[in-house]
C-alpha positions as a Markdown table, in Angstrom:
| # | Residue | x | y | z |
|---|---|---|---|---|
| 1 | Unk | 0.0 | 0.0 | 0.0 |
| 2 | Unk | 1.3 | 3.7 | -0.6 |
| 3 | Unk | 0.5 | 5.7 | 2.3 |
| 4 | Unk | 0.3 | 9.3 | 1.1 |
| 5 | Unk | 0.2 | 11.6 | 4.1 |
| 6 | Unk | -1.1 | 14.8 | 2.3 |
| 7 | Unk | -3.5 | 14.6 | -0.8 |
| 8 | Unk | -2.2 | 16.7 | -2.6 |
| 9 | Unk | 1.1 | 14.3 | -3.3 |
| 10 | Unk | -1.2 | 12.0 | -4.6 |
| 11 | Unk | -0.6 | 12.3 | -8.8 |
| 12 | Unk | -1.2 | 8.7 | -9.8 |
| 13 | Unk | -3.6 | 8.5 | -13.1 |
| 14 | Unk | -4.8 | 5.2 | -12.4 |
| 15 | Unk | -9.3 | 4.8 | -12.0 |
| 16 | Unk | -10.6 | 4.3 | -8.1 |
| 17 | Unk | -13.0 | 3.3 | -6.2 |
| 18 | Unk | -13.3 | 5.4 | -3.4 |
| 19 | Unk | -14.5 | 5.3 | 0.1 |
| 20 | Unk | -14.6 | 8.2 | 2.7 |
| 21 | Unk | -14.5 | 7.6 | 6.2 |
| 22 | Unk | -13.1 | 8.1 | 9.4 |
| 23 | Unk | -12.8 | 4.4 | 10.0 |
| 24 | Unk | -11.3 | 4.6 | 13.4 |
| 25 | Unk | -10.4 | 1.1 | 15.2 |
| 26 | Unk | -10.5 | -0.5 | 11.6 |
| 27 | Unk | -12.1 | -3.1 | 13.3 |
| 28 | Unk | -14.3 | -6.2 | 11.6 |
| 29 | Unk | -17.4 | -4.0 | 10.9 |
| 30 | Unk | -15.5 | -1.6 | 9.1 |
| 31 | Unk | -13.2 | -4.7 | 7.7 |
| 32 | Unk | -16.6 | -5.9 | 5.6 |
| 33 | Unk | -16.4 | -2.6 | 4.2 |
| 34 | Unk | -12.8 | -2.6 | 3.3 |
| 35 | Unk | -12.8 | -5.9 | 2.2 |
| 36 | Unk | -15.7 | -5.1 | -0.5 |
| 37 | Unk | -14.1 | -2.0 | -1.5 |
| 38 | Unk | -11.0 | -3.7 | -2.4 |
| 39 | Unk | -12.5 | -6.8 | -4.0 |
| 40 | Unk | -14.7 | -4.7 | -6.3 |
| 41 | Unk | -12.1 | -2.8 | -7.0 |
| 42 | Unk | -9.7 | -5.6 | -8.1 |
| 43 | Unk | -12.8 | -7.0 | -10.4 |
| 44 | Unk | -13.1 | -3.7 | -12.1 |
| 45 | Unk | -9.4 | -2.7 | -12.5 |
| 46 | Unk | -9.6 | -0.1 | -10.2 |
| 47 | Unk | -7.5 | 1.1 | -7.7 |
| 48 | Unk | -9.1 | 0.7 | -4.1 |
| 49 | Unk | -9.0 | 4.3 | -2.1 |
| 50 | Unk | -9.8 | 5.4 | 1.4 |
| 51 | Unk | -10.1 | 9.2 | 1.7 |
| 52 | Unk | -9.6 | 9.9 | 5.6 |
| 53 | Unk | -9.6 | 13.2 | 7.4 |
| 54 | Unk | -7.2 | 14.2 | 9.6 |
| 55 | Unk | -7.3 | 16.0 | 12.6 |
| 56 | Unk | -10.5 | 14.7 | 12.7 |
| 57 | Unk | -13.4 | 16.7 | 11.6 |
| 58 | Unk | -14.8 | 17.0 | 15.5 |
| 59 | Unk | -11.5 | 18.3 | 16.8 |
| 60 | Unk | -11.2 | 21.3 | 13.9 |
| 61 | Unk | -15.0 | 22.6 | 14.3 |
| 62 | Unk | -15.3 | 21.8 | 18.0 |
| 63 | Unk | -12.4 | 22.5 | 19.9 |
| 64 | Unk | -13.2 | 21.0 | 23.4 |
| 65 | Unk | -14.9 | 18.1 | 22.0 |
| 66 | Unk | -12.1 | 16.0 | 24.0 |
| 67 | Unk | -13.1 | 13.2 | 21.2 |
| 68 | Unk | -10.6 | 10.1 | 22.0 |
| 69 | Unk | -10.0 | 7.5 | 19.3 |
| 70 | Unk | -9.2 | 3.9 | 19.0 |
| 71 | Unk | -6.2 | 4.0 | 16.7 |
| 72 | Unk | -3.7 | 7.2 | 16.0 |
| 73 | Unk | -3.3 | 7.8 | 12.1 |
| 74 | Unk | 0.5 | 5.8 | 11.8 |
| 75 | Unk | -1.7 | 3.1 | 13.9 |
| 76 | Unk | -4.5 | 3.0 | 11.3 |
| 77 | Unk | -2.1 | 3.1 | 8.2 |
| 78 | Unk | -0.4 | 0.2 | 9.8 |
| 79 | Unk | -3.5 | -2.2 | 9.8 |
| 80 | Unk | -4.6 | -0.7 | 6.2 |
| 81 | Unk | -2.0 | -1.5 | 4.8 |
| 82 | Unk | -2.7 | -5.1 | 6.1 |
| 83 | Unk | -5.5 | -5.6 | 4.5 |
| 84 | Unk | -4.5 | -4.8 | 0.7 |
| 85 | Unk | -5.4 | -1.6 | 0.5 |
| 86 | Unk | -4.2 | 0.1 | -2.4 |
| 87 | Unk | -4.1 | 4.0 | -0.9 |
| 88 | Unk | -4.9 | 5.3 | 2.2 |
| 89 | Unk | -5.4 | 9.2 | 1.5 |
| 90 | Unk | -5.0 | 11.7 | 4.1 |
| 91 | Unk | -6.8 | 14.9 | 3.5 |
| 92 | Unk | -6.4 | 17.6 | 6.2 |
| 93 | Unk | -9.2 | 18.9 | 7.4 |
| 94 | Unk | -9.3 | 22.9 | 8.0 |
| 95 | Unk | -12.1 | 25.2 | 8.8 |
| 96 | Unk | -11.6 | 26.6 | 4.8 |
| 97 | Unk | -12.1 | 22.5 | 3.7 |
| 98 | Unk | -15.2 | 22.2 | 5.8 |
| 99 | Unk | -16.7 | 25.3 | 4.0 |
| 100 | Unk | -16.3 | 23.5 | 0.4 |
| 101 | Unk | -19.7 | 23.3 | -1.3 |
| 102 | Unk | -20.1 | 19.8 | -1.9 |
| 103 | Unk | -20.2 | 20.1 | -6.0 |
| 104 | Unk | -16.8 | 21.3 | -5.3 |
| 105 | Unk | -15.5 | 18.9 | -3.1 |
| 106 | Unk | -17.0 | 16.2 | -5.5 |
| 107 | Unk | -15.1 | 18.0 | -8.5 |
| 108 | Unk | -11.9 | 18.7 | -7.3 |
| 109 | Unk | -11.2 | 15.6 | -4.8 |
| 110 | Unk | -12.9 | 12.8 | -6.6 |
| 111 | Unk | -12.9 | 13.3 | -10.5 |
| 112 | Unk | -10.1 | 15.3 | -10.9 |
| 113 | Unk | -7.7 | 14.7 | -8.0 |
| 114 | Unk | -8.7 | 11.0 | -7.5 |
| 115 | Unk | -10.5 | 9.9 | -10.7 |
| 116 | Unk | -13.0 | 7.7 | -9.4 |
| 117 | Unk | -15.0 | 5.5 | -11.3 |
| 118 | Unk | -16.8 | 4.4 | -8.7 |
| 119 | Unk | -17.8 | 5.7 | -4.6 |
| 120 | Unk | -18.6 | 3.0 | -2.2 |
| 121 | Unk | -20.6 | 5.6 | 0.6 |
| 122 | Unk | -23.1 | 5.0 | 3.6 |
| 123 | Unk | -26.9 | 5.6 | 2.4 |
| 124 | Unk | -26.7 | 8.2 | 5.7 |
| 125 | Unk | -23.5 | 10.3 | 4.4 |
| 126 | Unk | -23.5 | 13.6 | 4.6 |
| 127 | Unk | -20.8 | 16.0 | 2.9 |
| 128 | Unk | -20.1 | 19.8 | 1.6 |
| 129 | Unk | -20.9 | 23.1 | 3.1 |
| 130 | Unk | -22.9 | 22.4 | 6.6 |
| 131 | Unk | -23.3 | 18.6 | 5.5 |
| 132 | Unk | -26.1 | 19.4 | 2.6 |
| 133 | Unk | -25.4 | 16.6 | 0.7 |
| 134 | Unk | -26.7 | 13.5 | 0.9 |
| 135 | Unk | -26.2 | 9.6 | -0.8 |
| 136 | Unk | -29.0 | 11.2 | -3.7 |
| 137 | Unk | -26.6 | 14.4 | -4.6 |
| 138 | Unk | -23.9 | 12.3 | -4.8 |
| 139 | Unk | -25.8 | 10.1 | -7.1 |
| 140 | Unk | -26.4 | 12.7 | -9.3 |
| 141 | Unk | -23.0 | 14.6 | -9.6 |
| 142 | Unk | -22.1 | 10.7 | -10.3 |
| 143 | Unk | -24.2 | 11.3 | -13.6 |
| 144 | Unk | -22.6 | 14.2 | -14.4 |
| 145 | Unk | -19.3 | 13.4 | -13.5 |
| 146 | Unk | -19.3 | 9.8 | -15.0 |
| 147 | Unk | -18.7 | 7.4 | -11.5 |
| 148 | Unk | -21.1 | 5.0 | -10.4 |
| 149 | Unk | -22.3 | 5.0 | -6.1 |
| 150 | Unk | -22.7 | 2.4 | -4.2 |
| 151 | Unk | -24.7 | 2.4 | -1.1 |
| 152 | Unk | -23.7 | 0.9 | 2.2 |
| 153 | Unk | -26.7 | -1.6 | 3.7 |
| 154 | Unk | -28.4 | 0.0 | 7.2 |
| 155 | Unk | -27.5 | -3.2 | 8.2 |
| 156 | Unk | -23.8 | -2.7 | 7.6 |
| 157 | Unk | -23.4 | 1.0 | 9.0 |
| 158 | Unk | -24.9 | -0.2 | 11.8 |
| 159 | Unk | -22.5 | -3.0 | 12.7 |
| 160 | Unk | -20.1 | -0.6 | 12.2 |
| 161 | Unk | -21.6 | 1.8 | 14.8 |
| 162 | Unk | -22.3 | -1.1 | 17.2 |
| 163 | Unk | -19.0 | -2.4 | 16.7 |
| 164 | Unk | -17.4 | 1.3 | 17.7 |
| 165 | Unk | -19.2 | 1.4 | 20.7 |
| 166 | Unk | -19.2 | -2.1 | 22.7 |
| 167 | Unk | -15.1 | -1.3 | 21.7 |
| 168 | Unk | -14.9 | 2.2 | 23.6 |
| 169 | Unk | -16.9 | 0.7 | 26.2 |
| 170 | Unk | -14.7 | -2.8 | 26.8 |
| 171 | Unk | -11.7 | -0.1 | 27.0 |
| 172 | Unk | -13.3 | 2.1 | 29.4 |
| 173 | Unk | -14.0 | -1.0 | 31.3 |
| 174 | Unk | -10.4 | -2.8 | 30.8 |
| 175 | Unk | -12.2 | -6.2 | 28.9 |
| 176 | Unk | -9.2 | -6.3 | 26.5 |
| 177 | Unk | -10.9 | -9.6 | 25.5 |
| 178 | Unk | -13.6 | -8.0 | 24.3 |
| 179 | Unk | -12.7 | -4.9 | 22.9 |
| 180 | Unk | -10.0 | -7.1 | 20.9 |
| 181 | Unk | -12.9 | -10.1 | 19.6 |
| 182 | Unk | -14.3 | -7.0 | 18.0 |
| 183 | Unk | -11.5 | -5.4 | 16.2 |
| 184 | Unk | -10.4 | -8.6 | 15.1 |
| 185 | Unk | -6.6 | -7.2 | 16.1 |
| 186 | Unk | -5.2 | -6.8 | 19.8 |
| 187 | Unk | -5.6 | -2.8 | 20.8 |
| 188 | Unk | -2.1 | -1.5 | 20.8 |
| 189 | Unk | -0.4 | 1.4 | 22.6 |
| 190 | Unk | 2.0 | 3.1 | 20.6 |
| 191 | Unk | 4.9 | 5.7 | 22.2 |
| 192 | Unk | 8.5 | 6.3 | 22.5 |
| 193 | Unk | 10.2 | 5.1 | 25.8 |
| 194 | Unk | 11.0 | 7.9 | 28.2 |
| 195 | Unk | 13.6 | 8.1 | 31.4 |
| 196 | Unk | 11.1 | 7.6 | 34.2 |
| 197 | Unk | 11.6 | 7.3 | 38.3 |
| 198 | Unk | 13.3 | 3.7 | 38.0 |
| 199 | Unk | 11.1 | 2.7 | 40.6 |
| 200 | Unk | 10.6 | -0.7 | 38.7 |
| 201 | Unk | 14.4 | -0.9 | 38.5 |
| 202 | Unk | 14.7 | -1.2 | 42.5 |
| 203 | Unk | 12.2 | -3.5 | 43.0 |
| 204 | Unk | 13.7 | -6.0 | 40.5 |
| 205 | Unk | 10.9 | -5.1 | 38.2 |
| 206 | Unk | 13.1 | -3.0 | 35.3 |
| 207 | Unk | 10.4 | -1.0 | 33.3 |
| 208 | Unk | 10.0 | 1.1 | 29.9 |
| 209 | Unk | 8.3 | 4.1 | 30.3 |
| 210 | Unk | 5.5 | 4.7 | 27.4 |
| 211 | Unk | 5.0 | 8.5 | 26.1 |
| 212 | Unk | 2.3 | 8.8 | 23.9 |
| 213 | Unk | 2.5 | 11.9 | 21.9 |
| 214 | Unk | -1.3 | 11.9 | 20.6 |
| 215 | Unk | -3.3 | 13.5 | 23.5 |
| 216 | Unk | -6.5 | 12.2 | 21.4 |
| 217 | Unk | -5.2 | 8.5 | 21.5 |
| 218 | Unk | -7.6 | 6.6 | 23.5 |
| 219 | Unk | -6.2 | 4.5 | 27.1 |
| 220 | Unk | -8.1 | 2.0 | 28.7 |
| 221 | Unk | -8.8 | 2.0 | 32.1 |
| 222 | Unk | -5.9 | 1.6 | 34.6 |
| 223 | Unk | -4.4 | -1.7 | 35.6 |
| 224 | Unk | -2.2 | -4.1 | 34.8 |
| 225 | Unk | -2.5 | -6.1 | 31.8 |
| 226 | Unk | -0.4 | -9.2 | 30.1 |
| 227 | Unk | 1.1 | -7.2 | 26.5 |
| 228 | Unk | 3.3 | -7.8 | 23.8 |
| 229 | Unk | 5.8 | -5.8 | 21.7 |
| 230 | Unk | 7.7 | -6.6 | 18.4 |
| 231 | Unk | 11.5 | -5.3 | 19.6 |
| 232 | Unk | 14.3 | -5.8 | 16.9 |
| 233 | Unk | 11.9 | -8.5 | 14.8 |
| 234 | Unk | 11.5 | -10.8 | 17.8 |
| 235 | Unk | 8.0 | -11.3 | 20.3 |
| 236 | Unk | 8.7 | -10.2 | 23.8 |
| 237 | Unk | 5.9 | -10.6 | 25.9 |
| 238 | Unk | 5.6 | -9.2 | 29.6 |
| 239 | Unk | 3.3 | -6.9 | 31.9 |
| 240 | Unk | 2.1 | -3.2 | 31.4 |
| 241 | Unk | 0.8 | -1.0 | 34.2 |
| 242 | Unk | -1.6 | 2.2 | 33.3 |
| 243 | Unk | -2.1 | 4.6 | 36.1 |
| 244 | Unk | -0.7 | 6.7 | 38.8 |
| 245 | Unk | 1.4 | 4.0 | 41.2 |
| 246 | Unk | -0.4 | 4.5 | 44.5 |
| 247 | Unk | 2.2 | 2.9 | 46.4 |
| 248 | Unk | 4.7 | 5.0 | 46.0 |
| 249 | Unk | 2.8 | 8.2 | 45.7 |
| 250 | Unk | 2.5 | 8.7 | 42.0 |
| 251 | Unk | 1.0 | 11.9 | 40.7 |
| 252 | Unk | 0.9 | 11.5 | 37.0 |
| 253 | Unk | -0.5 | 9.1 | 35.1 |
| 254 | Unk | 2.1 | 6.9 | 33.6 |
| 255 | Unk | 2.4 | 3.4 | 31.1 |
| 256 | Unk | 4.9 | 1.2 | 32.4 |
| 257 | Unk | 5.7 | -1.9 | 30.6 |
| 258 | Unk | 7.8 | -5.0 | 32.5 |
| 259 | Unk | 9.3 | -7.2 | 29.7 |
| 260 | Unk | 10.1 | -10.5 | 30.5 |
| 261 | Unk | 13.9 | -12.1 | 29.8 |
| 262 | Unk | 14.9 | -8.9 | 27.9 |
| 263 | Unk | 17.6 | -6.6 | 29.1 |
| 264 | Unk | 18.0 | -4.5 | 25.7 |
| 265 | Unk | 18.4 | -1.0 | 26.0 |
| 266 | Unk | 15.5 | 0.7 | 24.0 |
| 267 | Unk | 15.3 | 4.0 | 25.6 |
| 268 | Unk | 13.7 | 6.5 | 23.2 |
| 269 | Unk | 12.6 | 4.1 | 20.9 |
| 270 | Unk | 9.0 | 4.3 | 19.0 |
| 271 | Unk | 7.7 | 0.7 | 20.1 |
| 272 | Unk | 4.3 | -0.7 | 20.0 |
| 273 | Unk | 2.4 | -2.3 | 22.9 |
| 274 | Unk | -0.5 | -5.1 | 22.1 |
| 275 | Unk | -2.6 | -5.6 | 24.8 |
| 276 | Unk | -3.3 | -9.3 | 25.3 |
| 277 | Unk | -5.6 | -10.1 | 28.5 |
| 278 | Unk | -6.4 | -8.1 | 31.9 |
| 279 | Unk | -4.7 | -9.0 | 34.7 |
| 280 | Unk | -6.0 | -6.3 | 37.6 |
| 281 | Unk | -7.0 | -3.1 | 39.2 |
| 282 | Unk | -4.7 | -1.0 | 40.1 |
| 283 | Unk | -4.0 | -0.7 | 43.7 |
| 284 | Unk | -2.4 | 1.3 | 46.7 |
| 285 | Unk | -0.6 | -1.4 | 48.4 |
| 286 | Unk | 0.3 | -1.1 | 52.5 |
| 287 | Unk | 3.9 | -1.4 | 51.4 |
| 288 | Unk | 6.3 | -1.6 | 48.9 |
| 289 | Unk | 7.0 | -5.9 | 49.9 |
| 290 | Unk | 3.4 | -6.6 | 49.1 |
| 291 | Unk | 3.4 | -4.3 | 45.6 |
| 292 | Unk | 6.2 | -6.7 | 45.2 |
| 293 | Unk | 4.9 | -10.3 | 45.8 |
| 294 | Unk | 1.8 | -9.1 | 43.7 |
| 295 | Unk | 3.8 | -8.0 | 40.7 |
| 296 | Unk | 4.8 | -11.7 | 41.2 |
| 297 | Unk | 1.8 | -13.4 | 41.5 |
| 298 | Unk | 1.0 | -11.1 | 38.0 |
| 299 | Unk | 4.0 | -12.3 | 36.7 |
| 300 | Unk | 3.3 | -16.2 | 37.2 |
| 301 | Unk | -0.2 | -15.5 | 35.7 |
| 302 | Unk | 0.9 | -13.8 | 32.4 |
| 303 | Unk | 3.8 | -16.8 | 32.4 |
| 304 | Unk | 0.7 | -19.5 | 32.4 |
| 305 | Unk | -1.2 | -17.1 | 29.9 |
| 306 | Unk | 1.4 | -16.8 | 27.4 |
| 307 | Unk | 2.7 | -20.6 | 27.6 |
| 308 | Unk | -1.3 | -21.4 | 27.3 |
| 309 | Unk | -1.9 | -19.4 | 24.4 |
| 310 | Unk | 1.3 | -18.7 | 22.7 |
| 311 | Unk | 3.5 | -21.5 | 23.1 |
């Protein structure tokens, strides 16, 4: 897949099929979606096309709408590009975008910038100026324009909005389990490792500190939970902790990640986390000693997991 970060370095010649969409969490309902877009597009010789926004609309035209999604935009590419897409197209949105009439918008993004043949679009999309258009404008200025639209079933756009929401609510909850049934992907955390306290270090529990640079990136609720990272092209599993360290006084909320049999030093690298199972709440221990023989009892039970469902 070509990931084009800005539209307008998009110059290929080549006939789409297009779909537009936010399509955060790129999770299964979205993935029958994808999936059609693609194989209709390899039937027809056409190139398959996601047009995406980015900052997302909300965030431009409602400042404090303090909207938190599943996946960051490197995050979403990542799985994209996974499933054959052909392009994912990043188109920024601005105040001056939002105030295209949607005529223009369909002119200059789709026929001439992308030229679709044909637009793969929910029968409840709205676009232009104010969000006049509907699925039936777009049907026309297909007639005039020379692309066919296909409409997304009810039935479909409302997996994907039943899909969205049992997966923001398993994260607000911590049921990793759930949350990653319905993405049909483990959530990941993705940040660069930071110098923390090395608290970890002098309890014989070594950890990386996780800085996330997105403020809009969504974290599940605090607690421990069994993860895994990629480091150097090799699975390392261990244990994450998300939250404020009660024990020892913590005031700022911090990702702490535990790896097991690794002593590599990957301070300010970009790593990703994949969350696998809960393990816990987090708690304010009585002392250091018994945050201690918990982190091993946590460690014995993310041992069992991983030989149990990894090994």
């Amino acid at each position: 897949m070509s990931k084009i970060r800005n539209i307008k370095a998009y110059n290929s010649a080549d006939s789409t099929i297009v779909t537009i969409g936010t399509f955060d969490g790129v999770h299964i309902g979205h993935q029958k979606i994808i999936n059609r877009l693609i194989s209709v597009g390899k039937e027809a010789h056409l190139k398959s096309v996601i047009l995406t926004f980015f900052p997302h609309p909300r965030m431009v035209l409602q400042k404090d709408s303090g909207i938190k999604l599943i996946n960051t935009i490197e995050e979403r590419r990542a799985i994209l590009e996974n499933l054959g897409l052909d392009y994912l197209l990043i188109k920024k949105f601005t105040k001056a975008f939002s105030r295209l009439s949607a005529e223009a918008f369909v002119k200059q993004i789709l026929v001439d910038k992308l030229n679709a043949k044909k637009v793969i679009i929910g029968y409840d999309h709205r676009f232009g100026r104010n969000r006049n258009a509907d699925i039936n404008d777009l049907k026309l200025f297909g007639d005039k324009y020379g692309f066919e639209v296909e409409e997304i079933s009810a039935q479909d756009l409302n997996d994907v909005s039943v899909s969205s929401t049992k997966i923001r609510k398993a994260l607000s909850e911590g049921d990793i389990a759930k949350a990653n049934a319905y993405l049909g992907y483990n959530f990941m955390l993705s940040g660069k490792v930071v110098k923390g306290k090395a608290l970890g270090r002098q309890i014989d529990y070594p950890t990386a500190n996780i800085s996330i640079a997105e403020d809009y990136k969504l974290i599940p609720r605090h607690g421990a939970y069994i993860v895994s990272s990629v480091i150097d092209k090799k699975v390392i599993y261990g244990m994450m902790n998300i939250g404020y360290n009660p024990t020892v006084e913590g005031k700022e909320e911090t990702i702490e990640v535990h790896f097991f049999n690794f002593n590599k030093n990957i301070y300010r690298k970009t790593i990703q986390i994949d969350l696998l199972h809960r393990l816990r709440d987090e708690k304010k221990f009585e002392s250091v000693d018994a945050l201690k023989a918990q982190l091993l009892k946590d460690k014995e039970v993310s041992l069992n997991f991983i030989k149990s469902h990894f090994n």
